[in-house]
C-alpha positions in Angstrom: -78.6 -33.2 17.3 -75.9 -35.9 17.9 -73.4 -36.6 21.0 -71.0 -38.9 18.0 -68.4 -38.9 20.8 -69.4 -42.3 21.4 -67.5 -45.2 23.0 -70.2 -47.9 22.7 -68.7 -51.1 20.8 -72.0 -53.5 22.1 -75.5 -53.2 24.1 -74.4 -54.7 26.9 -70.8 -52.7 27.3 -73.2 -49.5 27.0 -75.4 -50.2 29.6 -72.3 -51.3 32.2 -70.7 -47.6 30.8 -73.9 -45.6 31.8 -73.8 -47.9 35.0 -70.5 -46.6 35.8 -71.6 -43.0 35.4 -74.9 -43.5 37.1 -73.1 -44.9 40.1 -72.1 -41.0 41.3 -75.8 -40.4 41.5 -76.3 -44.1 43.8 -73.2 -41.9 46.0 -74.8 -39.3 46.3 -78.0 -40.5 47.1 -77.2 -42.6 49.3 -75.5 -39.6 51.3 -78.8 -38.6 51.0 -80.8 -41.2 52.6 -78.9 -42.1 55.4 -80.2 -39.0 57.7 -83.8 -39.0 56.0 -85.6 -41.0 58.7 -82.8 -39.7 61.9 -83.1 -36.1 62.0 -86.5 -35.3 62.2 -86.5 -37.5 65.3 -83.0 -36.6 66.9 -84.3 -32.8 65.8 -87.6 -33.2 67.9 -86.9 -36.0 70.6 -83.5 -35.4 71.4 -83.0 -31.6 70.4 -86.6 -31.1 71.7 -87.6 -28.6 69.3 -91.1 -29.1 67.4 -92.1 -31.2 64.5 -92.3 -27.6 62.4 -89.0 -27.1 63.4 -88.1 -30.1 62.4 -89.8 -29.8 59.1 -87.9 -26.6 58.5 -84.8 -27.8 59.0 -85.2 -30.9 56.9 -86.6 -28.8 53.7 -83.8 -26.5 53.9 -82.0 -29.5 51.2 -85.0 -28.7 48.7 -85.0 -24.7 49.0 -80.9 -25.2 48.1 -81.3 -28.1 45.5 -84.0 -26.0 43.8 -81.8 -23.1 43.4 -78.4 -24.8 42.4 -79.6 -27.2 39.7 -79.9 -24.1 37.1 -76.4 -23.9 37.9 -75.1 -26.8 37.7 -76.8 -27.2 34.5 -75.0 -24.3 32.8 -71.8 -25.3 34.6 -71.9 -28.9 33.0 -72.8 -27.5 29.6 -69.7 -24.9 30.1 -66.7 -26.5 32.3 -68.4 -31.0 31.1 -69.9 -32.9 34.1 -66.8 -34.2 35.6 -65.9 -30.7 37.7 -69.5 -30.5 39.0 -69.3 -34.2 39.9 -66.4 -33.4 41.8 -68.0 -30.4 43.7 -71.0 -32.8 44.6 -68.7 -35.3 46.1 -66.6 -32.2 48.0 -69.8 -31.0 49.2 -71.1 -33.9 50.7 -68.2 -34.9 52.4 -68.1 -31.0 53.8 -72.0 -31.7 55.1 -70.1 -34.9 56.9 -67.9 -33.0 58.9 -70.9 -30.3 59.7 -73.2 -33.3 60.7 -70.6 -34.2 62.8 -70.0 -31.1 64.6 -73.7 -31.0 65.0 -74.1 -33.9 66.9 -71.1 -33.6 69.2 -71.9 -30.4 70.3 -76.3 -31.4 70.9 -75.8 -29.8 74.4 -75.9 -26.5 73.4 -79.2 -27.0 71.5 -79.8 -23.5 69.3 -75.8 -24.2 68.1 -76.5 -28.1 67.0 -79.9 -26.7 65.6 -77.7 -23.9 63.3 -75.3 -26.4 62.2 -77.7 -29.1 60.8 -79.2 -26.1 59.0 -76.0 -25.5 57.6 -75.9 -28.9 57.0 -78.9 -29.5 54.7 -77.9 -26.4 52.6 -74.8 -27.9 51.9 -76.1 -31.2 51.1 -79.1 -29.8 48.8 -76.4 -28.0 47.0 -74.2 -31.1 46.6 -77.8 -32.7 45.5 -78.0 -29.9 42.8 -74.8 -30.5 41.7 -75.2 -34.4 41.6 -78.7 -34.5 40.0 -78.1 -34.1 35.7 -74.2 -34.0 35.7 -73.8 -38.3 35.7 -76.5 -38.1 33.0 -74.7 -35.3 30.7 -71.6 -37.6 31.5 -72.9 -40.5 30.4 -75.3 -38.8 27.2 -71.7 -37.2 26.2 -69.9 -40.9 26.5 -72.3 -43.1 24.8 -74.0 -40.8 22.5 -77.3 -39.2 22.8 -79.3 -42.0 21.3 -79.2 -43.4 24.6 -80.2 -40.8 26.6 -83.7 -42.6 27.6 -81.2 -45.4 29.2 -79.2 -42.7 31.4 -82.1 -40.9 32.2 -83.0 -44.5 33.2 -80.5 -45.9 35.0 -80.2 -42.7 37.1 -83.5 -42.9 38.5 -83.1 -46.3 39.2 -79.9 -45.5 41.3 -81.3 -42.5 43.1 -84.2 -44.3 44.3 -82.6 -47.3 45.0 -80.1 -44.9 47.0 -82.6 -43.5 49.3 -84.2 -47.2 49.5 -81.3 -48.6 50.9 -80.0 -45.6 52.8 -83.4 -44.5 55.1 -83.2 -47.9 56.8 -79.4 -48.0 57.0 -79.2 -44.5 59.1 -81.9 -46.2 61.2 -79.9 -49.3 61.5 -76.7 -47.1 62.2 -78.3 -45.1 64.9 -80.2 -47.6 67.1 -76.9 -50.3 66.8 -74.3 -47.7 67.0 -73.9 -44.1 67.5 -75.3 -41.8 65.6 -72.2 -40.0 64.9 -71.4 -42.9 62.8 -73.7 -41.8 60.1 -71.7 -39.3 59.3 -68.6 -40.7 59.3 -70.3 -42.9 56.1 -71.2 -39.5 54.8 -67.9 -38.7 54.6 -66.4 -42.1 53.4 -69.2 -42.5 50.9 -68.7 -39.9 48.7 -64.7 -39.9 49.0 -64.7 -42.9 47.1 -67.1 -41.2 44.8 -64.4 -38.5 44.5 -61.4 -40.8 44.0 -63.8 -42.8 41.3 -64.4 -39.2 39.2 -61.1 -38.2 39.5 -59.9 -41.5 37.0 -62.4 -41.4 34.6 -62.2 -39.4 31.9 -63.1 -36.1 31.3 -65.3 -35.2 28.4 -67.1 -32.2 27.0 -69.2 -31.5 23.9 -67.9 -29.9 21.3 -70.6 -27.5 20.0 -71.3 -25.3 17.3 -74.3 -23.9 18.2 -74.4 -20.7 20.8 -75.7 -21.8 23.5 -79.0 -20.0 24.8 -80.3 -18.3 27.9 -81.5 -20.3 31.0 -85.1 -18.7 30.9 -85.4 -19.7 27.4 -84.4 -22.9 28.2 -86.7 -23.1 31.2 -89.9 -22.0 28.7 -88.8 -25.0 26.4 -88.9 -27.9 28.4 -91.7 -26.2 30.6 -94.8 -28.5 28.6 -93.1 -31.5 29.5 -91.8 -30.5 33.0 -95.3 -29.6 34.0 -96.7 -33.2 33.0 -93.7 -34.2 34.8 -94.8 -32.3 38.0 -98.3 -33.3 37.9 -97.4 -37.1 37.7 -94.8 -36.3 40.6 -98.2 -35.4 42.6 -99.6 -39.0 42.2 -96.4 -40.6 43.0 -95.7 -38.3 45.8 -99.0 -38.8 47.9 -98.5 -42.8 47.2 -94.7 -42.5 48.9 -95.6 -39.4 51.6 -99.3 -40.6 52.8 -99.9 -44.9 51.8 -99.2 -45.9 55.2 -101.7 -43.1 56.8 -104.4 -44.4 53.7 -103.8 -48.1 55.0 -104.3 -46.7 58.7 -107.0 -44.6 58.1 -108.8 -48.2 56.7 -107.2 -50.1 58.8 -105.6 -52.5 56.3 -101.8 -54.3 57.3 -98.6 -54.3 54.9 -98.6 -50.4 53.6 -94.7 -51.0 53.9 -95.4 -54.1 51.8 -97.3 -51.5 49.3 -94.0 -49.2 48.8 -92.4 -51.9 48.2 -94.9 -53.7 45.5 -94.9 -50.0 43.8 -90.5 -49.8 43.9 -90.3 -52.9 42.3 -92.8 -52.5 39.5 -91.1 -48.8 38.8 -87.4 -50.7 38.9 -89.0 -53.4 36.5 -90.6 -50.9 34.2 -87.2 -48.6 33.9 -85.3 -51.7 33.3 -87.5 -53.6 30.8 -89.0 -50.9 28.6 -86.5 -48.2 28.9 -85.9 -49.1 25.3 -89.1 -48.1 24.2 -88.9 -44.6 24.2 -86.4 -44.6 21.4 -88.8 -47.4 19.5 -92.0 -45.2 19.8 -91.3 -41.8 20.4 -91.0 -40.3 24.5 -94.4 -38.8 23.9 -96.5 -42.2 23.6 -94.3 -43.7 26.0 -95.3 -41.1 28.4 -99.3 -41.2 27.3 -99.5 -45.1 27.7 -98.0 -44.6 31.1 -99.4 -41.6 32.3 -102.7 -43.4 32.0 -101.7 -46.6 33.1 -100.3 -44.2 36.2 -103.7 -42.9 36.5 -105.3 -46.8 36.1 -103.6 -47.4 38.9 -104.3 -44.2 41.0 -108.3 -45.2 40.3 -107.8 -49.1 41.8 -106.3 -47.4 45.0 -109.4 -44.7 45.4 -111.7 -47.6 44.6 -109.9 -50.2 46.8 -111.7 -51.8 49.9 -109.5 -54.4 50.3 -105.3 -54.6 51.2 -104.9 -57.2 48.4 -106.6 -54.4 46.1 -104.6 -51.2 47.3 -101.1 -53.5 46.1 -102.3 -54.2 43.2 -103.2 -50.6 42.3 -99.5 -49.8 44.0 -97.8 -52.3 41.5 -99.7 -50.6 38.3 -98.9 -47.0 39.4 -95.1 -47.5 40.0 -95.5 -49.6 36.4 -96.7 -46.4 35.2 -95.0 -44.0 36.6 -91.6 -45.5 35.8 -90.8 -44.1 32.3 -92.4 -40.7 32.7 -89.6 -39.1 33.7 -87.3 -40.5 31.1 -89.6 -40.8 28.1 -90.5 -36.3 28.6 -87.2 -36.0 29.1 -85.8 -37.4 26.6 -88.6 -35.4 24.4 -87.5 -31.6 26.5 -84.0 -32.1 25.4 -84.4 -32.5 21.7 -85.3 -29.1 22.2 -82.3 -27.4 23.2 -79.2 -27.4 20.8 -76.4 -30.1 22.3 -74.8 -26.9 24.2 -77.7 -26.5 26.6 -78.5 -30.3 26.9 -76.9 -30.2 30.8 -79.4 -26.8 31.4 -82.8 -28.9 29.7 -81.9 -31.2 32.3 -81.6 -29.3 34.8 -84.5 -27.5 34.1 -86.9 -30.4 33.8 -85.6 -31.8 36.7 -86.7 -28.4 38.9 -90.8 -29.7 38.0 -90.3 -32.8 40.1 -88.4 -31.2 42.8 -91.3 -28.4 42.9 -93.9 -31.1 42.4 -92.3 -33.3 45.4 -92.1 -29.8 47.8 -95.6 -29.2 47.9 -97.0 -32.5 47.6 -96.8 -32.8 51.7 -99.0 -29.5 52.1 -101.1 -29.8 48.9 -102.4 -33.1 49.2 -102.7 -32.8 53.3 -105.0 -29.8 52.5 -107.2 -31.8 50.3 -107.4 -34.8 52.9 -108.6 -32.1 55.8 -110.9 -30.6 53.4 -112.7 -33.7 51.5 -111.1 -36.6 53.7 -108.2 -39.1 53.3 -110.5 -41.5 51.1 -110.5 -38.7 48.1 -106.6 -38.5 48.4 -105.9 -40.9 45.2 -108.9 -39.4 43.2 -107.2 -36.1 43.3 -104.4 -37.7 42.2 -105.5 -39.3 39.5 -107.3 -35.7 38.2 -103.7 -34.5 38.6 -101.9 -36.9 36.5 -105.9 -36.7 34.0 -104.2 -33.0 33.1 -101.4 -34.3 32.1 -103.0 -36.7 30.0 -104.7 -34.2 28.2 -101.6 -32.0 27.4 -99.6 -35.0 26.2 -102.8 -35.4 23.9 -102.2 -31.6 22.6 -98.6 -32.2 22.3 -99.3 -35.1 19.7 -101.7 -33.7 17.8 -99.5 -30.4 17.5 -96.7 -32.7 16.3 -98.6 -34.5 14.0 -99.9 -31.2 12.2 -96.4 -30.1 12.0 -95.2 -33.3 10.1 -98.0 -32.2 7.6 
């Protein structure tokens, strides 16, 4: 399976080609993040409504994300990722001018309330549209042998994004008002539109028929389900550290985000390469357990100093395994479905990050906050163990 469209004349002009592509996902994201930390406070302390409410409203994104990704999959492998770019840059801008309705019109509460819904259905579909397409883009550009650096890259701009964007709508809101956030909703992602429309278009050229979503779905599934069970330790780090450093109460949980970002920046950046060296399957074994290492120092931790070093070696660990199983779930598809693998595999983590909140909150109420990184680490122990299956079965076949 080849992508021999490719434009790379050196390493380094690669990597600044994938950059460029990558950069519609840091838009996007970005869009993203700005409102993460505002609305579930505007929605309960200045709409009044309750926390659930709140909660409702703000998962809304994820329902529409989940939905639209199969879509945009098939519409990149069909139309090339430069229309569905386009759409996710239209779409956030149109959430802009919604969130802006919204908030000038917070007197008449249930109609402000409707319109942010609105809101995050349209962004989560813009976030569907946004999530594989600058990948695809950039596989299509460069050639596939450089798929694990995309896949790369894009995380590194998506969570970057929503790093830089949380505190920014935060900073917006309490120093201006907080209409102003979307106003940069809107100006972010016209730039992104102006910055698609003059690069290139380009689509695959394929022999091969391509095959039915399902089917696809039931391919990349093995992988997406190690995927979403290392999403679970990764997820109750992010959603519930600063709780586990209350609960003891330790100082600096912010400092222990922060230890695990960098480490997961560091490893995507410094042993991306390593995937095409040694195979996306023992990539993702050494760091699945290394993931799982570092769940074990955080459950055994009773000291701050402990907890960040157990924070560095998880984001260390978790860094390649979404790049290293993806890059293994779309040598399973022909080159005409390689826009629906990723899109499929990329539905795992979204599941896997929707009910880490409720999953992992049951199992602090029933066996108490101090067991949270044990379960974890049994989660991201299952994935071991298929990994482990997967490399004996490939072995055997090579026989």
């Amino acid at each position: 399976m080849s992508f021999d469209t490719a434009l790379t004349t050196g390493g380094h002009r690669t990597r600044m080609q994938i950059a460029g592509f990558v950069s519609f996902t840091f838009l996007g994201y970005l869009c993203i993040g700005l409102p993460l930390a505002v609305l579930p406070i505007y929605i309960h302390k200045t709409l009044g409504y309750s926390e659930i409410v709140a909660g409702v409203i703000i998962s809304l994104q994820y329902v529409s994300t989940f939905i639209v990704r199969g879509i945009s999959g098939k519409q990149v492998d069909t139309r090339g990722p430069k229309p569905v770019v386009l759409i996710s840059m239209i779409g956030f801008m149109a959430s802009a001018i919604l969130m802006f309705a919204a908030f000038k019109t917070q007197e008449d509460r249930m109609l402000c309330l409707v319109l942010l819904a609105v809101t995050r259905l349209i962004t989560g579909c813009a976030e569907g549209m946004i999530g594989a397409s600058p990948i695809n883009w950039a596989m299509l550009a460069v050639g596939e042998r450089h798929t694990a650096t995309a896949i790369s890259y894009n995380g590194i701009a998506s969570y970057g994004a929503l790093a830089v964007g949380a505190p920014l709508g935060v900073l917006i809101s309490e120093h201006w008002k907080i209409e102003y956030i979307a106003l940069w909703i809107f100006i972010i992602p016209l730039t992104g539109l102006l910055y698609a429309l003059s690069k290139k278009a380009v689509t695959g050229r394929f022999k091969a028929k391509p095959i039915g979503f399902f089917k696809v779905l039931k391919l990349v599934a093995p992988f997406g389900v190690c995927l979403g069970l290392a999403g679970l330790g990764f997820g109750g780090l992010s959603n519930f550290i600063t709780l586990y450093y209350d609960y003891f109460h330790w100082p600096g949980a912010a400092l222990c985000l922060t230890v695990f970002s960098v480490l997961f920046i560091t490893g995507r950046l410094f042993f991306a390469n390593q995937i095409n060296l040694r195979g996306g399957l023992r990539v993702s074994l050494v760091c699945l357990v290394t993931e799982m290492t570092g769940l074990i120092v955080l459950f055994l931790a009773t000291h701050p100093h402990t907890a960040l070093a157990g924070a560095a070696i998880t984001g260390l660990g978790f860094s390649l395994v979404f790049p290293a199983l993806g890059v293994e779930a779309v040598k399973l598809v022909p080159p005409s479905n390689a826009g629906a693998a990723l899109a499929c595999y990329g539905l795992f983590i979204d599941l896997s990050l929707g009910v880490t909140g409720p999953l992992e909150g049951a199992v602090i109420n029933v066996f108490g906050m101090e067991y949270l990184f044990l379960f974890c680490a049994f989660t991201i122990l299952i994935s071991i163990i298929i990994i482990w299956r997967l490399l004996q079965r490939k072995g055997k076949n090579r026989l």
